[in-house]
mmCIF file of the N, C-alpha and C atoms, coordinates in Angstrom:
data_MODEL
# 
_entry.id   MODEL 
# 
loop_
_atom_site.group_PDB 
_atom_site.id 
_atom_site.type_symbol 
_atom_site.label_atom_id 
_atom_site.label_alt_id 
_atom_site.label_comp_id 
_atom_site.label_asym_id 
_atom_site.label_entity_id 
_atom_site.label_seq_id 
_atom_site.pdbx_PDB_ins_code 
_atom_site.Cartn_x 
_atom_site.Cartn_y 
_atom_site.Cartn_z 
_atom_site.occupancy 
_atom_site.B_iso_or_equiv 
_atom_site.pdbx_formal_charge 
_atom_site.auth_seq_id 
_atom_site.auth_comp_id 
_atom_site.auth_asym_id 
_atom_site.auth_atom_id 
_atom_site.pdbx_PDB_model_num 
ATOM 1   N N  . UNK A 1 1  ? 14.172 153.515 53.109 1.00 0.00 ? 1  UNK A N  1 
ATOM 2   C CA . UNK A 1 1  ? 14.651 152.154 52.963 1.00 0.00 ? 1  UNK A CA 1 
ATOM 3   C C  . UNK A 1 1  ? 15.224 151.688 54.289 1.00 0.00 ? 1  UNK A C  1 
ATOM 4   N N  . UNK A 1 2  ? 14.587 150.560 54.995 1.00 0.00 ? 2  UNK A N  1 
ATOM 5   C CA . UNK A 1 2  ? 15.077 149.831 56.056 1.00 0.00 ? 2  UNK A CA 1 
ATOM 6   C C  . UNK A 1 2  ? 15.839 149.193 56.223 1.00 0.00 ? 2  UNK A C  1 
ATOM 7   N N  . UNK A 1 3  ? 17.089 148.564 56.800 1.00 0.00 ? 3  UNK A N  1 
ATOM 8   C CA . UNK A 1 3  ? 17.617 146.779 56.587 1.00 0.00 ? 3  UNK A CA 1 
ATOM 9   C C  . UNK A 1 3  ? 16.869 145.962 57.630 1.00 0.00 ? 3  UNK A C  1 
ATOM 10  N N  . UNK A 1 4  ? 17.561 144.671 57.525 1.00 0.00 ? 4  UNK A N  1 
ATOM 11  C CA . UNK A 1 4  ? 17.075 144.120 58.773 1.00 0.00 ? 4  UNK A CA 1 
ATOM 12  C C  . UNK A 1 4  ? 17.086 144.803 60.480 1.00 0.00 ? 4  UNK A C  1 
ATOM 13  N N  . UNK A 1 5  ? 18.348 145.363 60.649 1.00 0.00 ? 5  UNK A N  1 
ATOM 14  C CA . UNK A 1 5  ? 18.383 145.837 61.558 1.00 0.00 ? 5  UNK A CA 1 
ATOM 15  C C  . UNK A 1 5  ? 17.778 146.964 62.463 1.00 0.00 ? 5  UNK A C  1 
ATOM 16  N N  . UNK A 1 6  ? 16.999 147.318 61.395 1.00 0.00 ? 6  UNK A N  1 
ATOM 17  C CA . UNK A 1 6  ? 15.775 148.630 61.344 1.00 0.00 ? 6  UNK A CA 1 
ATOM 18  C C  . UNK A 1 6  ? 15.088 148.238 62.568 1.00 0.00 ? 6  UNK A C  1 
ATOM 19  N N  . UNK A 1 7  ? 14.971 147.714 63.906 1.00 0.00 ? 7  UNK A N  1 
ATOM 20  C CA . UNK A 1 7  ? 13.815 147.020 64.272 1.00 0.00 ? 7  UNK A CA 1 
ATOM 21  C C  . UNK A 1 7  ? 12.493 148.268 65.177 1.00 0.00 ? 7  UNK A C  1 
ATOM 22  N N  . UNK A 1 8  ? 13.111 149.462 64.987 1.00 0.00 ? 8  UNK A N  1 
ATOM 23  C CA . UNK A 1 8  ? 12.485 150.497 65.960 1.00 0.00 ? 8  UNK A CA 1 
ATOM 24  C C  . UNK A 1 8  ? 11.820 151.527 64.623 1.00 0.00 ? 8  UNK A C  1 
ATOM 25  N N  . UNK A 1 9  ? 10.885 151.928 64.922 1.00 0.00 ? 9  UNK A N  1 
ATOM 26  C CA . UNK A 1 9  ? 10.433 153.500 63.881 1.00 0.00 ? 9  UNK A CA 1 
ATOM 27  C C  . UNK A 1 9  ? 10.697 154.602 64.806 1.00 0.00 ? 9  UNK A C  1 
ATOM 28  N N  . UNK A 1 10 ? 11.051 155.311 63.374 1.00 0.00 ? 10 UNK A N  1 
ATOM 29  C CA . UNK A 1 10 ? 10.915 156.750 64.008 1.00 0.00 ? 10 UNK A CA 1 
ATOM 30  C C  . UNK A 1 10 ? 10.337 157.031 65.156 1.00 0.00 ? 10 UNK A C  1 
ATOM 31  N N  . UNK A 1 11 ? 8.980  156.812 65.016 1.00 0.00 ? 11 UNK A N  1 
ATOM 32  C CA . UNK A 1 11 ? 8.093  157.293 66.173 1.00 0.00 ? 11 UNK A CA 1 
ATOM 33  C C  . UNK A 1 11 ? 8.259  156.811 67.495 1.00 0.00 ? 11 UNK A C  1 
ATOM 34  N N  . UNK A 1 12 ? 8.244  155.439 67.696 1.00 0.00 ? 12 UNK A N  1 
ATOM 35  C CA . UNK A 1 12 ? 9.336  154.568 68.919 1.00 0.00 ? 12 UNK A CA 1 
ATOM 36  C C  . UNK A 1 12 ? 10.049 155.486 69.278 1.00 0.00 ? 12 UNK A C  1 
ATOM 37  N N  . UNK A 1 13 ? 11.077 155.538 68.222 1.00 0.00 ? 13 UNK A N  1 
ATOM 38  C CA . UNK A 1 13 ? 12.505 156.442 69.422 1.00 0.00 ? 13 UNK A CA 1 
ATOM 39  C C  . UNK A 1 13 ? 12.325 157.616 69.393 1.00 0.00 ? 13 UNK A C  1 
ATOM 40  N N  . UNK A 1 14 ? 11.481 157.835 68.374 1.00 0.00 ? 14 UNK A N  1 
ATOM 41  C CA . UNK A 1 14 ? 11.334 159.734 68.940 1.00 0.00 ? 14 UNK A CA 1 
ATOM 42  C C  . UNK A 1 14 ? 10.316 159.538 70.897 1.00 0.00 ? 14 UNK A C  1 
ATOM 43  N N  . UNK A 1 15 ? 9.500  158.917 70.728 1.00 0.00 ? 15 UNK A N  1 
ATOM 44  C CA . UNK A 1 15 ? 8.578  158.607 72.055 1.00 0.00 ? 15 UNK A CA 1 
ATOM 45  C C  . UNK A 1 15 ? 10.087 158.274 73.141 1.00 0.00 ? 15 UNK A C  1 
ATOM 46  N N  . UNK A 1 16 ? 10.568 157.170 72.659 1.00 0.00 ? 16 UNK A N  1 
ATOM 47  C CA . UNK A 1 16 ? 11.914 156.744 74.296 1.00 0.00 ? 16 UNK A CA 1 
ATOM 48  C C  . UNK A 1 16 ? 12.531 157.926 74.371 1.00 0.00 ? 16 UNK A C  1 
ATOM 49  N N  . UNK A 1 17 ? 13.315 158.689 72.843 1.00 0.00 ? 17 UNK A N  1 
ATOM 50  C CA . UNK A 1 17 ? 13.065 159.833 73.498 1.00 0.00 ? 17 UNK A CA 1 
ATOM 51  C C  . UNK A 1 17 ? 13.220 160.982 73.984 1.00 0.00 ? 17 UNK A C  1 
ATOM 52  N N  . UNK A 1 18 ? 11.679 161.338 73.940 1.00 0.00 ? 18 UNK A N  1 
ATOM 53  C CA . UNK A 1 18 ? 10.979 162.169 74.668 1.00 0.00 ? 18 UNK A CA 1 
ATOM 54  C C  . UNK A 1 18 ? 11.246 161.703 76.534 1.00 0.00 ? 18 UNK A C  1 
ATOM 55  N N  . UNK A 1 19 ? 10.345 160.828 76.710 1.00 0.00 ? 19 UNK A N  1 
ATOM 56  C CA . UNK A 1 19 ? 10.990 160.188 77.967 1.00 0.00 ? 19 UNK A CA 1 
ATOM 57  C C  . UNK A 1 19 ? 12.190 160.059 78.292 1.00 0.00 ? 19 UNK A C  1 
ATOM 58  N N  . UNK A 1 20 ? 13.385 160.206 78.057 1.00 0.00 ? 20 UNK A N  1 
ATOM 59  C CA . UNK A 1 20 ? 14.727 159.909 78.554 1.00 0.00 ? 20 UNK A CA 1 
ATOM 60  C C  . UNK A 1 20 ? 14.921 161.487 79.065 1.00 0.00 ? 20 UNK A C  1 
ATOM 61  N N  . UNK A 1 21 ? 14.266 162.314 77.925 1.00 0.00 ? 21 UNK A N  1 
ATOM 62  C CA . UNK A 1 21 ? 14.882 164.033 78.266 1.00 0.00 ? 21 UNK A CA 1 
ATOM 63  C C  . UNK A 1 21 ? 13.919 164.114 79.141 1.00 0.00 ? 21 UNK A C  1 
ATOM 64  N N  . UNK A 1 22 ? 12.450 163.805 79.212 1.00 0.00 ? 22 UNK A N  1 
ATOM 65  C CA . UNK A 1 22 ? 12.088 164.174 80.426 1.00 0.00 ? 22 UNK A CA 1 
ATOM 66  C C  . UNK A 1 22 ? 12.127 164.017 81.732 1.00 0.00 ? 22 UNK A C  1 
ATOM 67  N N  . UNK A 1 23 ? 12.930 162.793 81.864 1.00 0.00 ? 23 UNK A N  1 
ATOM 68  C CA . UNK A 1 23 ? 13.488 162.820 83.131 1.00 0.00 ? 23 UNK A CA 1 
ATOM 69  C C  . UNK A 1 23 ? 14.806 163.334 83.045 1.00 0.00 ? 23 UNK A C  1 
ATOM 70  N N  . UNK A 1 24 ? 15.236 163.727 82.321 1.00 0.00 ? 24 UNK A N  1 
ATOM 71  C CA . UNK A 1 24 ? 16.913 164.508 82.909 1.00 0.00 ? 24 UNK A CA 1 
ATOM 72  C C  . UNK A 1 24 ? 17.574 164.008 82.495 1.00 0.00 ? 24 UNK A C  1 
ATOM 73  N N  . UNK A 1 25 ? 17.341 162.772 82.218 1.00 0.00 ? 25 UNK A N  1 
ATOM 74  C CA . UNK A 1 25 ? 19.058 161.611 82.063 1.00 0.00 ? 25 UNK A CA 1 
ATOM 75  C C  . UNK A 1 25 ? 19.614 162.210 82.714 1.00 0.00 ? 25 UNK A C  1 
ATOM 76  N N  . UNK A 1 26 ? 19.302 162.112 84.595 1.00 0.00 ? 26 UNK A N  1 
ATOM 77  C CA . UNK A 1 26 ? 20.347 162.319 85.469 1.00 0.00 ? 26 UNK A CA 1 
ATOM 78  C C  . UNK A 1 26 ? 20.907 161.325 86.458 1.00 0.00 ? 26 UNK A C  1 
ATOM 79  N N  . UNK A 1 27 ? 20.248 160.478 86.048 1.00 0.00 ? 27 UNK A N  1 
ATOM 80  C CA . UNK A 1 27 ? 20.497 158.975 87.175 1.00 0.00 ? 27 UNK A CA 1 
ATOM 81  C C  . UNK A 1 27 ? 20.505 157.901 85.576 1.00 0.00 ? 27 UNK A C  1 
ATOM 82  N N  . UNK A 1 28 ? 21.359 157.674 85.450 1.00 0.00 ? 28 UNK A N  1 
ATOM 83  C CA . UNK A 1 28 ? 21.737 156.376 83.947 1.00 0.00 ? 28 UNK A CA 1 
ATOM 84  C C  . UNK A 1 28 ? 21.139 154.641 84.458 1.00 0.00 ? 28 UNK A C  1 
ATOM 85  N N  . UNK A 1 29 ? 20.485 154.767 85.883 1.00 0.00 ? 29 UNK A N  1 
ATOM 86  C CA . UNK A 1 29 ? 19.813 153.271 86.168 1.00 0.00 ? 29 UNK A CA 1 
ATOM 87  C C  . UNK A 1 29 ? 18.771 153.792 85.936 1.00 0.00 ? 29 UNK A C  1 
ATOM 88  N N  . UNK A 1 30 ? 17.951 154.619 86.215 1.00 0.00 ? 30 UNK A N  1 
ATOM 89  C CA . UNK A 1 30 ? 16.849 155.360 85.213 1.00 0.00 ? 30 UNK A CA 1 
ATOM 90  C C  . UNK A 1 30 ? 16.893 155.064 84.214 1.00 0.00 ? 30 UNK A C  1 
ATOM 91  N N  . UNK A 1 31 ? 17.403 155.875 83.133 1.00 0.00 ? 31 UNK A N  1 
ATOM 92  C CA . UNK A 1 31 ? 17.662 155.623 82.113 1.00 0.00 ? 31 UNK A CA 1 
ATOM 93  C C  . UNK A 1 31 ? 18.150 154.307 81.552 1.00 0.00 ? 31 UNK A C  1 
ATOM 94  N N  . UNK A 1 32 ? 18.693 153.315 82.014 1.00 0.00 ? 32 UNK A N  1 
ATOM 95  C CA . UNK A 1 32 ? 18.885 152.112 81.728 1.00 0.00 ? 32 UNK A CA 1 
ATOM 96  C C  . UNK A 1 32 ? 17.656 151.099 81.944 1.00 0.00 ? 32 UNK A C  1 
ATOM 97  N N  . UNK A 1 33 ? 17.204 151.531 83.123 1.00 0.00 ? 33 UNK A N  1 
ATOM 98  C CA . UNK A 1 33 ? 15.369 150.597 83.071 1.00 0.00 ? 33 UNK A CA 1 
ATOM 99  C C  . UNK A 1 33 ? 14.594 150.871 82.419 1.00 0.00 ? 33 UNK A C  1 
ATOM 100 N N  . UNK A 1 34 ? 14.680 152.813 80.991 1.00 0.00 ? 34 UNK A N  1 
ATOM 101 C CA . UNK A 1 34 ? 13.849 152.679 80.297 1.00 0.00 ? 34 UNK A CA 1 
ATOM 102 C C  . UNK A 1 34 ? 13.962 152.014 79.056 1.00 0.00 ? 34 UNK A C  1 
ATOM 103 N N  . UNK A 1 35 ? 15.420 151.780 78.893 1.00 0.00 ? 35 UNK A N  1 
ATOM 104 C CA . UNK A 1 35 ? 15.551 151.375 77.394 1.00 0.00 ? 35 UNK A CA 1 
ATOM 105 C C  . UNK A 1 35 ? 15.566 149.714 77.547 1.00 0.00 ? 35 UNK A C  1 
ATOM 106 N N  . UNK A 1 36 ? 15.883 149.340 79.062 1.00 0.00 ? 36 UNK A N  1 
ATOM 107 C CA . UNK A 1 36 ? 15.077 147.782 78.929 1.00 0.00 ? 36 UNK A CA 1 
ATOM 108 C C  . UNK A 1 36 ? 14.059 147.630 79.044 1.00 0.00 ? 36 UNK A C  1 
ATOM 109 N N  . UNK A 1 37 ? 12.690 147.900 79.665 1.00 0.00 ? 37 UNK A N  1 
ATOM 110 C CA . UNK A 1 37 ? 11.029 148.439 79.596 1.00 0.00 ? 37 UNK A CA 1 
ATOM 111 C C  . UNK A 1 37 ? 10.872 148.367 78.227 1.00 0.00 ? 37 UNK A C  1 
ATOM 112 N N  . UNK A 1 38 ? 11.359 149.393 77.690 1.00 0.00 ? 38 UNK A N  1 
ATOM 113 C CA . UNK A 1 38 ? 11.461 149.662 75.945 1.00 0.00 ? 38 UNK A CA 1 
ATOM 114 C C  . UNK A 1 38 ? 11.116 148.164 75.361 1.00 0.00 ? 38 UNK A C  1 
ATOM 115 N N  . UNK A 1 39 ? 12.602 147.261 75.536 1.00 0.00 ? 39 UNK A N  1 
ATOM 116 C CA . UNK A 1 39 ? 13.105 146.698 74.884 1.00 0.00 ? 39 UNK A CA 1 
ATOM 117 C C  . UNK A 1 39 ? 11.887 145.581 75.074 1.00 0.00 ? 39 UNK A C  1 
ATOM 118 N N  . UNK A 1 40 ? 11.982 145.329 76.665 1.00 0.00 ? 40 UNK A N  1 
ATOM 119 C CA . UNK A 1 40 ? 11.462 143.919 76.770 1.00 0.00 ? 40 UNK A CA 1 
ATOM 120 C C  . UNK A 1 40 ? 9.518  144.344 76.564 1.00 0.00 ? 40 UNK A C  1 
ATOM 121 N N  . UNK A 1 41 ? 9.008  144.845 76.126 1.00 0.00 ? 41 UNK A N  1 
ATOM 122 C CA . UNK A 1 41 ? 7.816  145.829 76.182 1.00 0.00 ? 41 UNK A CA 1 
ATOM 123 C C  . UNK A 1 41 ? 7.925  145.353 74.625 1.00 0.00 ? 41 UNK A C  1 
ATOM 124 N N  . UNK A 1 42 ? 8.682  144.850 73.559 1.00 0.00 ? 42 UNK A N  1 
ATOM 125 C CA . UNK A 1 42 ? 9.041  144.566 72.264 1.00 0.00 ? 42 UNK A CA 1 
ATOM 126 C C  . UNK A 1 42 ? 9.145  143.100 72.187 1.00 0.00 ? 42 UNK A C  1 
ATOM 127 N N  . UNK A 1 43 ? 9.614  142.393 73.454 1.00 0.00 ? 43 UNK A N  1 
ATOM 128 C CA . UNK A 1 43 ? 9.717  140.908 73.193 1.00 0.00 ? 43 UNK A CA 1 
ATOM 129 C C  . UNK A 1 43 ? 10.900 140.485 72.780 1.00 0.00 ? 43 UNK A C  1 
ATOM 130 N N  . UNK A 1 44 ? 11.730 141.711 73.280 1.00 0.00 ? 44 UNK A N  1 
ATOM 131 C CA . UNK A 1 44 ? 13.294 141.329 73.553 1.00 0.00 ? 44 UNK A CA 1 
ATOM 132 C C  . UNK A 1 44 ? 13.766 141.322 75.103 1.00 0.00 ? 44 UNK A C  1 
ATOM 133 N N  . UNK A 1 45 ? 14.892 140.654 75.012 1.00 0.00 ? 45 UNK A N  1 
ATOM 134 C CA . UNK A 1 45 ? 15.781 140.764 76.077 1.00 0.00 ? 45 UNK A CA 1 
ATOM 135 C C  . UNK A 1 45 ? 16.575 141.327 76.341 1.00 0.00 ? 45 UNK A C  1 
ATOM 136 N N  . UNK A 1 46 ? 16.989 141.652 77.432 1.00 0.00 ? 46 UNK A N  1 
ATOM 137 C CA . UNK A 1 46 ? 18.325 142.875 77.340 1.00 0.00 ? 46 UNK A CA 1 
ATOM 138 C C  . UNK A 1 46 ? 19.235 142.494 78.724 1.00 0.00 ? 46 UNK A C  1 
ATOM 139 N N  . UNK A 1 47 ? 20.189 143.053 78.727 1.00 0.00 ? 47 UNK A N  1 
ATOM 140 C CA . UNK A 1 47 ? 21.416 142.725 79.813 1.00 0.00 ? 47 UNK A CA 1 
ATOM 141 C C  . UNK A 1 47 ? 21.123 143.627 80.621 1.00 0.00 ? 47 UNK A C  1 
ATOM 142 N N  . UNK A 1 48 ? 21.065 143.905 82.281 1.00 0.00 ? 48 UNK A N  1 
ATOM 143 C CA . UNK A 1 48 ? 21.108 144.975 82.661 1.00 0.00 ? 48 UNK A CA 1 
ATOM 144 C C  . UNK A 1 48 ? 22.409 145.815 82.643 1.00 0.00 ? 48 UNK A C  1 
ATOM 145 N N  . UNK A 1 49 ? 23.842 145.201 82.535 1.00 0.00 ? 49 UNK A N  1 
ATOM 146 C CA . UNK A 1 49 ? 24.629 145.731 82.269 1.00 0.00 ? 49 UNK A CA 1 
ATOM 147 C C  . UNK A 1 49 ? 25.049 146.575 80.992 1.00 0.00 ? 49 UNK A C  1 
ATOM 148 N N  . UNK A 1 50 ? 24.545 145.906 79.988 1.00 0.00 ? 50 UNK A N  1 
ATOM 149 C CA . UNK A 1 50 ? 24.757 146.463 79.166 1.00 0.00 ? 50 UNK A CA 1 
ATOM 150 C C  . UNK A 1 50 ? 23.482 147.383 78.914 1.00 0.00 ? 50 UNK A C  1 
ATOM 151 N N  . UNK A 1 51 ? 22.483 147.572 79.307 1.00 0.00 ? 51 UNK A N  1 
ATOM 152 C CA . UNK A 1 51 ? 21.260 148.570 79.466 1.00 0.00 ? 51 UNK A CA 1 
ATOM 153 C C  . UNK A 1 51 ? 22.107 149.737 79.936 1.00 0.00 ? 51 UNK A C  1 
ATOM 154 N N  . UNK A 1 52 ? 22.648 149.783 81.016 1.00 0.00 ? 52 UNK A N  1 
ATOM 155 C CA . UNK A 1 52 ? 23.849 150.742 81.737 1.00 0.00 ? 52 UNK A CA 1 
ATOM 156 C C  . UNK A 1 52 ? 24.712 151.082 80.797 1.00 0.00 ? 52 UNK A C  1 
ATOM 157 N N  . UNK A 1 53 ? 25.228 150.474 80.483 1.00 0.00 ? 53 UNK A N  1 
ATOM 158 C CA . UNK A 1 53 ? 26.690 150.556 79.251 1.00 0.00 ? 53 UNK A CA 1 
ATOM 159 C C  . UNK A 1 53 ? 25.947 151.555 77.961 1.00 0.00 ? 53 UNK A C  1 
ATOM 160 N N  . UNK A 1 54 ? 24.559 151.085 77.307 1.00 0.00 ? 54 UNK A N  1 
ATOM 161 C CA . UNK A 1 54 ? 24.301 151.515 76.702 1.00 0.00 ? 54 UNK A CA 1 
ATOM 162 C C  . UNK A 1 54 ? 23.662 153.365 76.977 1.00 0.00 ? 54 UNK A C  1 
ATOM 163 N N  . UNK A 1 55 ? 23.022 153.333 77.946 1.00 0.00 ? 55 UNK A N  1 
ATOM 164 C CA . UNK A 1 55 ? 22.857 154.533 78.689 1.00 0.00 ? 55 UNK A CA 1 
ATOM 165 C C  . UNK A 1 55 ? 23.734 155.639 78.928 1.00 0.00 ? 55 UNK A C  1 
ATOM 166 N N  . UNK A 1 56 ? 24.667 155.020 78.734 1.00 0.00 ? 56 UNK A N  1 
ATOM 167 C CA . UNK A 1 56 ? 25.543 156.247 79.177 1.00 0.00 ? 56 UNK A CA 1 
ATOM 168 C C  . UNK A 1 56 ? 26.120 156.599 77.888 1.00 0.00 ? 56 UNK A C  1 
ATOM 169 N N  . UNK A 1 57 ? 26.088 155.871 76.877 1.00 0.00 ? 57 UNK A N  1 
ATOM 170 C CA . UNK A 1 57 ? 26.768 155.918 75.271 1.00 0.00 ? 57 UNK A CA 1 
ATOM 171 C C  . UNK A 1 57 ? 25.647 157.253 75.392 1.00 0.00 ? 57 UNK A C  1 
ATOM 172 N N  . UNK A 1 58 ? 24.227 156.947 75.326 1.00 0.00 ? 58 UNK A N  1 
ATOM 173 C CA . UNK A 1 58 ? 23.338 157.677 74.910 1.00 0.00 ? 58 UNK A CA 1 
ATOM 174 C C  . UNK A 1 58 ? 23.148 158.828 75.611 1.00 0.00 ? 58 UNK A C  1 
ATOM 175 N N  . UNK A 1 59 ? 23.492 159.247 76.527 1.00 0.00 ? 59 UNK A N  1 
ATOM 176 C CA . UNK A 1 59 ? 23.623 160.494 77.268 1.00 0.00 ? 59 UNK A CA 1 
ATOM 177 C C  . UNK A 1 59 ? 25.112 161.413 76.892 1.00 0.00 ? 59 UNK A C  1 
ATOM 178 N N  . UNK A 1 60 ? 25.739 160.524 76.464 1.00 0.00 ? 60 UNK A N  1 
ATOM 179 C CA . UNK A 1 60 ? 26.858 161.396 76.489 1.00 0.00 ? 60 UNK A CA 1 
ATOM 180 C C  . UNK A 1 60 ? 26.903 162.228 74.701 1.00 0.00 ? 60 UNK A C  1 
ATOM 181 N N  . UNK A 1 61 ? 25.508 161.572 74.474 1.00 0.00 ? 61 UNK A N  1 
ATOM 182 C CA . UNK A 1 61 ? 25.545 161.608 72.496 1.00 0.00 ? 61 UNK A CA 1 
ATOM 183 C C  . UNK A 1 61 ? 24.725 162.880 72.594 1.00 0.00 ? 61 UNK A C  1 
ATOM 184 N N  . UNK A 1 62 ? 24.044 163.261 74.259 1.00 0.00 ? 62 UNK A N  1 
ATOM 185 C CA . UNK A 1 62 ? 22.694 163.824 73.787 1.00 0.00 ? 62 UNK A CA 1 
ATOM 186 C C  . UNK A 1 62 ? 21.290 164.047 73.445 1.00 0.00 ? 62 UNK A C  1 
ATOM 187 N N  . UNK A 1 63 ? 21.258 162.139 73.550 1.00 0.00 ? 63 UNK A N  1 
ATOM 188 C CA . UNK A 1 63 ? 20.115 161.572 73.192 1.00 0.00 ? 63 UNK A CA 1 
ATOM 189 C C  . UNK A 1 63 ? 19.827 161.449 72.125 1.00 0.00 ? 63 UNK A C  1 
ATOM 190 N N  . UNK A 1 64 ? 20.972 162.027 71.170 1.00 0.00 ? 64 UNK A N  1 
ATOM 191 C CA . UNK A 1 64 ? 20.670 162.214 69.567 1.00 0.00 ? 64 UNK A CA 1 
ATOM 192 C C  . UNK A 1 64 ? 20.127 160.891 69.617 1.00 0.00 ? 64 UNK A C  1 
ATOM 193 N N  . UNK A 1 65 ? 19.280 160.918 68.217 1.00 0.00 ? 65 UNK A N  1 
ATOM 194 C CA . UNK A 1 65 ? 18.204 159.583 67.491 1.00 0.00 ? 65 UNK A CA 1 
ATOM 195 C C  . UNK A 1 65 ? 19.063 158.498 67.100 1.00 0.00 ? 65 UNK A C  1 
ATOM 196 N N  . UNK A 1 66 ? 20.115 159.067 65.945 1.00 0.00 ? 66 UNK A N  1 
ATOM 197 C CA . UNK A 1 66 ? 21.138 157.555 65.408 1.00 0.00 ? 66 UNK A CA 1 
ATOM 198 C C  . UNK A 1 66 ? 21.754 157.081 66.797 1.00 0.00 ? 66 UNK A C  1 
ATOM 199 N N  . UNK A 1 67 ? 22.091 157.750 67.663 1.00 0.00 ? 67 UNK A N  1 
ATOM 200 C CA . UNK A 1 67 ? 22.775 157.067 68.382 1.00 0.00 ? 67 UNK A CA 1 
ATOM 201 C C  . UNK A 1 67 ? 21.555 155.812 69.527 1.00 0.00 ? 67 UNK A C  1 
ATOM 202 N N  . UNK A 1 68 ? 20.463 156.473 69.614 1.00 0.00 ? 68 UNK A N  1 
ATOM 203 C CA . UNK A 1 68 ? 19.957 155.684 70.674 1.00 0.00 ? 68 UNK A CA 1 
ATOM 204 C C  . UNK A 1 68 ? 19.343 154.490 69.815 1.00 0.00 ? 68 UNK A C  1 
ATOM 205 N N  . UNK A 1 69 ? 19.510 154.609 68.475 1.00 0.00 ? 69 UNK A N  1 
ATOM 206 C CA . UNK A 1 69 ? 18.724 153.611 67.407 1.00 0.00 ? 69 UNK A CA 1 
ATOM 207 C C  . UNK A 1 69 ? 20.030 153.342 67.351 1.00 0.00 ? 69 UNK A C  1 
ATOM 208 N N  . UNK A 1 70 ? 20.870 153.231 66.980 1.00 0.00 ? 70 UNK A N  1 
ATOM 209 C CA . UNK A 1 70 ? 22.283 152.343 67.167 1.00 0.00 ? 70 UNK A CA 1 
ATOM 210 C C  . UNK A 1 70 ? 22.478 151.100 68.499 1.00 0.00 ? 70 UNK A C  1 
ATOM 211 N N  . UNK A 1 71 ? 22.144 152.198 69.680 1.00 0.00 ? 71 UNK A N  1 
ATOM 212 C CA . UNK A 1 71 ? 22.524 151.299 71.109 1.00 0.00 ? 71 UNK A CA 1 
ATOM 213 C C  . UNK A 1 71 ? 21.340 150.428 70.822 1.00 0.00 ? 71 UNK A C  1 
ATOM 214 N N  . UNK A 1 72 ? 19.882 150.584 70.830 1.00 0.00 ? 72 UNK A N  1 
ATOM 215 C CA . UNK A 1 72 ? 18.722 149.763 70.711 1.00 0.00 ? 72 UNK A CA 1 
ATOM 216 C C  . UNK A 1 72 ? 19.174 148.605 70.015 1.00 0.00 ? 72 UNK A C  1 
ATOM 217 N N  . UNK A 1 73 ? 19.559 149.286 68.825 1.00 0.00 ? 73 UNK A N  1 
ATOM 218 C CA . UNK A 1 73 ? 19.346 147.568 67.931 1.00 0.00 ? 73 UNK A CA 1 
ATOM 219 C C  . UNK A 1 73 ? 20.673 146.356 68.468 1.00 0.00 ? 73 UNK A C  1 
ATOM 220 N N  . UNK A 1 74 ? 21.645 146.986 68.850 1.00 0.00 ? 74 UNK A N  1 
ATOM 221 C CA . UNK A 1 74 ? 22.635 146.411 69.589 1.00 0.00 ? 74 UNK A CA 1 
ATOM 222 C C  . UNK A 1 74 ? 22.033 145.575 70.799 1.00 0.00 ? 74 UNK A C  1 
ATOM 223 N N  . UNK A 1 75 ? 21.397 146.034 71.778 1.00 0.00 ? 75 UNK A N  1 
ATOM 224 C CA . UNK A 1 75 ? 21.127 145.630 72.899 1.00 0.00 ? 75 UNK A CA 1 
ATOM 225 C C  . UNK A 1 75 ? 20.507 144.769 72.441 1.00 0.00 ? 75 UNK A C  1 
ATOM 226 N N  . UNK A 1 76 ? 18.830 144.537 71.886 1.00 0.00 ? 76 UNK A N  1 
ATOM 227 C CA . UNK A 1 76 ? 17.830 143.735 71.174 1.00 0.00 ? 76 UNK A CA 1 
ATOM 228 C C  . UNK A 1 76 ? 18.611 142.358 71.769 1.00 0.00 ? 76 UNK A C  1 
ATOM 229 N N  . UNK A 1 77 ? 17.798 141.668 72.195 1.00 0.00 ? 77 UNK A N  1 
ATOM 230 C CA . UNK A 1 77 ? 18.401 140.074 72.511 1.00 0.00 ? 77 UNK A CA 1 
ATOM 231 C C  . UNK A 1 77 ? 17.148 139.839 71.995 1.00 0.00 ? 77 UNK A C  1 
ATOM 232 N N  . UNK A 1 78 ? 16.877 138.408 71.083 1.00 0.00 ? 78 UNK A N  1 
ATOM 233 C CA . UNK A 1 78 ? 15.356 137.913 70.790 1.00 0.00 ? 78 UNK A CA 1 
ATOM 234 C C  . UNK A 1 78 ? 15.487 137.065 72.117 1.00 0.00 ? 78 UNK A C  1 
ATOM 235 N N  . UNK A 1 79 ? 14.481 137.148 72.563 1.00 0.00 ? 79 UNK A N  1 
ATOM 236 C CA . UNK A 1 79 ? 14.081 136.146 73.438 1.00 0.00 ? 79 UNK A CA 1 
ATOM 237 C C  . UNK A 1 79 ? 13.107 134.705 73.253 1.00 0.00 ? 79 UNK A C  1 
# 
């Protein structure tokens, strides 16, 4: 069961990721240009600051899934 806020599948964030661990998440502007790529690659908008802000939530989680599907749907700007 989805809500609205569902806007990513499984498979999405299992794929971002895969990519986030494979580069290291050792540079978080890395990692912050993938989850805006991500985002705007969806036909959203995103802050670069808060791409950053969110990056580092998500590295410090682990990369765990709820958390990077938490920061995602947060960031999401419709454009």
């Amino acid at each position: 069961m989805t809500n609205d806020k569902d806007r990513f599948t499984m498979t999405e964030l299992a794929a971002l990721r895969n990519d986030l661990l494979q580069g290291g998440m050792i540079d978080s502007y890395e990692a912050a240009e993938l989850l805006q790529v991500f985002l705007m690659g969806r036909g959203y908008g995103v802050s670069q600051t808060a791409a950053l802000d969110a990056a580092g939530r998500v590295e410090m989680a682990g990369c765990a899934l709820p958390v990077l599907q938490y920061e995602l749907e947060n960031l999401a700007m419709v454009m």
